[in-house]
N, C-alpha and C positions, 0 to 999 in steps of 0.2 A: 683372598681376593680373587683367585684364579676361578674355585666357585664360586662366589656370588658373578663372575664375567658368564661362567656356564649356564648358570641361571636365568640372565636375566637375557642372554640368544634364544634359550628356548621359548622365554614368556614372552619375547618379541614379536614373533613372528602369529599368534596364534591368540585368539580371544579378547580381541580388542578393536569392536563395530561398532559400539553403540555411543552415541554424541548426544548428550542433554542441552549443550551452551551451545549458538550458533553462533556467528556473525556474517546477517547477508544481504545484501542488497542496501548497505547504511541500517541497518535494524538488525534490533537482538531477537534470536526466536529458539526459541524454550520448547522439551517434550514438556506437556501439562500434563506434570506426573500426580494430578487428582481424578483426571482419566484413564490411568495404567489400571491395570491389563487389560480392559474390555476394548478400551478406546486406544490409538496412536494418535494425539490430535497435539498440535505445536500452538502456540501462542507468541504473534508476534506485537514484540514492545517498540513503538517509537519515542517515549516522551518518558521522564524518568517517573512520574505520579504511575504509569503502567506497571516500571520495576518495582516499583516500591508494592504497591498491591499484589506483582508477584511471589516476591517475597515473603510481605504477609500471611498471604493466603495457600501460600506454601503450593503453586504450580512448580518452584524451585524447591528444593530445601535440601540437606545437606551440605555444611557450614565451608566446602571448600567453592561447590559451584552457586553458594550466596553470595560468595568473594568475588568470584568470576563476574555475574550477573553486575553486582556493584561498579565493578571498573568499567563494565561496557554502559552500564548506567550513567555513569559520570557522561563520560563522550557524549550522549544522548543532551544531556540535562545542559551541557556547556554548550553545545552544540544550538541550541534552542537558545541561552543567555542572550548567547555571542549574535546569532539574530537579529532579537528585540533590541539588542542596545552596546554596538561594539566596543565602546568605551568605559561602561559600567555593566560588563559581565560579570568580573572576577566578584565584586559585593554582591550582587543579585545571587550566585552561585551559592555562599557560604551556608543559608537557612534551607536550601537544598542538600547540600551535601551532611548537613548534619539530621536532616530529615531521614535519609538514606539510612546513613550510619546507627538511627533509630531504630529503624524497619523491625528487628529479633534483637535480644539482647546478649544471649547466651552466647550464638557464635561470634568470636572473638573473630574468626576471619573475614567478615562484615568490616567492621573496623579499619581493619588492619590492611584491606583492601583501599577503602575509603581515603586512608590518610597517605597513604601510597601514592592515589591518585592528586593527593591535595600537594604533594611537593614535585609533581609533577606540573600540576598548575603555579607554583611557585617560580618557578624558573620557565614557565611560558612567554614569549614575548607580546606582540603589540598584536600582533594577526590573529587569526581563524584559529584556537587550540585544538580543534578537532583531530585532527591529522596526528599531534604529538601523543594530546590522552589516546587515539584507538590505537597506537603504536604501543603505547605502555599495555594499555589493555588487553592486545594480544601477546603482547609479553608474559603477563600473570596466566593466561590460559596456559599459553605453552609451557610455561614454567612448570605450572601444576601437573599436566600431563606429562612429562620428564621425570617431575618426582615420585610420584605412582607409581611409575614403571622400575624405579629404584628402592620403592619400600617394597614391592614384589618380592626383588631379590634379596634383600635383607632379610623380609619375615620367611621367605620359604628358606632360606635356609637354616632358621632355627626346627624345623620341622622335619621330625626323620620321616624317609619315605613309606608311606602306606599308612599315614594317620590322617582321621578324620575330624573335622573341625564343625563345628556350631558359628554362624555371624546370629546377629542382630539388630535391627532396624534395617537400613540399607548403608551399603559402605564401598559403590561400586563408583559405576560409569555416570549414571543417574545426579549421583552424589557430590559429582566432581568435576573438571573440565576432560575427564577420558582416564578412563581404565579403573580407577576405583584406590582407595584407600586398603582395608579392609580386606574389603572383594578384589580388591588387586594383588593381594598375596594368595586368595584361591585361585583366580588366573592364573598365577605364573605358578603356584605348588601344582595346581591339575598339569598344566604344560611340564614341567619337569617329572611327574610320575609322585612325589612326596606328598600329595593330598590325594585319597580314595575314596573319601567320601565326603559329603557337604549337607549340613542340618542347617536350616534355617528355622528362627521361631516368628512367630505370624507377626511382633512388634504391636500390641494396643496401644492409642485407640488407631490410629491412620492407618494401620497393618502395614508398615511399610516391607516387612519382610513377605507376607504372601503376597501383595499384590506389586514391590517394583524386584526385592531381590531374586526371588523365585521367577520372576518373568524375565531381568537380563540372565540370568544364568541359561533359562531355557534360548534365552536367543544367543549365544555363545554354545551352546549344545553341551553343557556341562548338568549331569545329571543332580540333581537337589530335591530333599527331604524336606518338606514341611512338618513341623511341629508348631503345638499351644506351648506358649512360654510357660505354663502349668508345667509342660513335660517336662521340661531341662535338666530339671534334677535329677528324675529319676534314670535321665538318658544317661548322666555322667556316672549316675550308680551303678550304671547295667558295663560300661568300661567302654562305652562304642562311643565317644567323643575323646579327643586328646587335647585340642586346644579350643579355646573362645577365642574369637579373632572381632573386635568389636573397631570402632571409628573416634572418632574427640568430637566434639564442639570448642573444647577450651580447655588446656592442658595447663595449672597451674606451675609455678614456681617452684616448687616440693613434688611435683609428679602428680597429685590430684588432678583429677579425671571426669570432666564432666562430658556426656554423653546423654544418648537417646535414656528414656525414663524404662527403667529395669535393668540397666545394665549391669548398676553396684547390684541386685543384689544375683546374677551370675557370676559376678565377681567373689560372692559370700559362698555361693554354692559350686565353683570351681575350686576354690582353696580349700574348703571342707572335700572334696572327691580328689583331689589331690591332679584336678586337670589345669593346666597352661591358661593361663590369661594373656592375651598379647594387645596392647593398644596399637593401632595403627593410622598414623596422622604427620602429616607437614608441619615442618615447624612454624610456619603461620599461624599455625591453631595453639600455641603454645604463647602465653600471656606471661611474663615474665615480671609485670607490674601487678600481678594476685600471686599473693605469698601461698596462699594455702586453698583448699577448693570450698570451702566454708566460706569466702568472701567472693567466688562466681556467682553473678543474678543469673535465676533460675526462674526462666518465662513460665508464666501458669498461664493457660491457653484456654479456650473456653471452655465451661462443663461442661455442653450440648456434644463436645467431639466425646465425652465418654457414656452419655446416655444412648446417642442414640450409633447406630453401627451404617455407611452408606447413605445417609440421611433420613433411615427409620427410625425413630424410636424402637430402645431395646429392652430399656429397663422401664421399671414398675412409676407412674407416675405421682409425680409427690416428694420422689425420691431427687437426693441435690448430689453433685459431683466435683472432687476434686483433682484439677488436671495440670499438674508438673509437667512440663516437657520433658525437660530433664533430672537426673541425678548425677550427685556426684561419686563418684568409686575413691576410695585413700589409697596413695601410691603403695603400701604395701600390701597390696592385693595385686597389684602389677607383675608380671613376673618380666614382662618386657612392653619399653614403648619404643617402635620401630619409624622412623622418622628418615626423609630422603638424605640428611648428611651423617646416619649413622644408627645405632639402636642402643638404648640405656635400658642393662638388664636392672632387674631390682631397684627401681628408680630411686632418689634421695634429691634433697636440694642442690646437696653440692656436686652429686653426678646431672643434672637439670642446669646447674648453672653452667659445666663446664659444654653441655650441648648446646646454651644458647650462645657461649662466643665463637661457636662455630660456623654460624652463620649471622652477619649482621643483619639480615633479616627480618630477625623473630621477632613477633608480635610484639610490642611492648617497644620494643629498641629505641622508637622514636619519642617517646614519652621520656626515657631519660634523660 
């Protein structure tokens, strides 16, 4: 315990600028990370049909700051109700908030956020709920941002000093309500000296690794490697990666692992090279009501995001395309899932289960 306290003083103080979720002026306002890296351009939402298109349209995405987005969405959405109709809010509200709750299907913290907010509205009284949901709302922010900062120090300290790590997709600041997932264990391993070097792979088709991880790492002044997820294999053959540090959308029951689409198979080609896998995720993102990752829905998004690159077409036409968002990795490919109330090496159900009564929390809890 004494190091992870040492750890997580160092990652404190150092690498941690960059805010995707706002809340300002009564409005939610978002980096529109389908502008990154060329553009900084914000997008502010007053009405929940805006969240819900952000969402969509992925100006948000990664599953802990779609959670975020959702709670301040709510505020918005009851906000508007309570308006039109102070006395028949709370019904007008419910075909909203299960609209919301639609929005992506994979990340479970969608969800989990959503129903969060709905036992919040349960125990609202007669007045204006505005005031109460953006109280919860900044609650889940800050929450999320606290636990970041504590999967930091967990995963860096599975990490001897002077190894170098591979992420995938994005799993940072972007991704979350502040500091990263993921990316938040190369934060705090660069801040402690135990990360030396940092590969990112470009993520097809939205590249989220070339164009948002690669770009907060350069705005933290942490030097990063681009690679073609092509490369990966042969990086970990060559011995210059130690660990894969990847993010969740939706952490089943059994430790199944759904994530960005390519992850399972560096999880095939880490265990074959005999490098570290480490999932890094909030136990929000962990579903407790899916036994196994076989039963996670797995968004397929449109084929035009793999034809074409930027909004040119890239491939030949004539040609059709199939686009998974996600995959699922099987828990024993895991070598570690790092989570803010703790880290389950070698995951199993019955190590999964004993991490979810640790916090009442987890995703699923309220379903039983």
């Amino acid at each position: 315990m004494a190091a992870i306290m040492e750890l997580r003083a160092a990652e404190d103080i150092r690498y941690d600028r960059v805010r995707a979720v706002q809340w300002e002026d009564d409005r939610l306002r978002l980096i529109d990370q389908r502008r990154l890296p060329g553009h900084m351009e914000h997008v502010t939402l007053a009405h929940l049909s805006e969240c819900i298109d952000a969402i969509r349209d992925m100006a948000v995405r990664g599953a802990p700051a779609i959670g975020i987005t959702a709670a301040y969405a709510v505020v918005l959405a009851a906000r508007d109700r309570y308006r039109a109709d102070p006395r028949g809010w709370r019904v007008a509200l419910r075909p909203d908030l299960d609209a919301l709750a639609a929005a992506r299907p994979t990340a479970v913290n969608l969800r989990w956020a959503v129903e969060r907010m709905r036992r919040v509205i349960g125990s609202a009284g007669d007045g204006d709920p505005a005031g109460l949901l953006l109280e919860e709302a900044r609650r889940i922010h800050a929450e999320d941002i606290a636990a970041n900062h504590r999967m930091g120090a967990f995963g860096t300290a599975l990490i001897r000093p002077g190894s170098s790590v591979l992420t995938h997709c994005n799993t940072g600041a972007l991704a979350t309500g502040g500091y990263g997932t993921a990316l938040g264990v190369v934060r705090a391993g660069v801040a402690a000296g135990r990360i030396a070097g940092v590969f990112a792979d470009e993520t097809r088709p939205w590249l989220q690794g070339a164009r948002l991880t690669a770009w907060e790492l350069v705005q933290e002044g942490i030097p990063v490697t681009l690679i073609a997820e092509g490369a990966a294999a042969q990086l970990m053959k060559e011995g210059r990666v130690h660990w894969v540090l990847v993010g969740a959308d939706r952490i089943a029951a059994n430790g199944d692992t759904a994530n960005k689409i390519g992850t399972y198979g560096l999880a095939v080609s880490a265990r074959y090279h005999g490098v570290k896998f480490m999932v890094v995720a909030p136990t929000s993102s962990i579903d407790m009501g899916i036994a196994q990752g076989g039963d996670i829905p797995i968004e397929i998004r449109d084929p035009a995001e793999v034809l074409c690159c930027g909004g040119t077409r890239t491939a030949a036409e004539g040609a059709g395309a199939w686009n998974p968002a996600f995959d699922v990795t099987p828990a024993d490919l895991v070598d570690a899932i790092v989570t803010e109330v703790g880290v389950v090496e070698a995951p199993s159900a019955a190590k999964m289960a004993v991490l979810g009564r640790q916090r009442t929390g987890v995703a699923g809890a309220a379903d039983d």
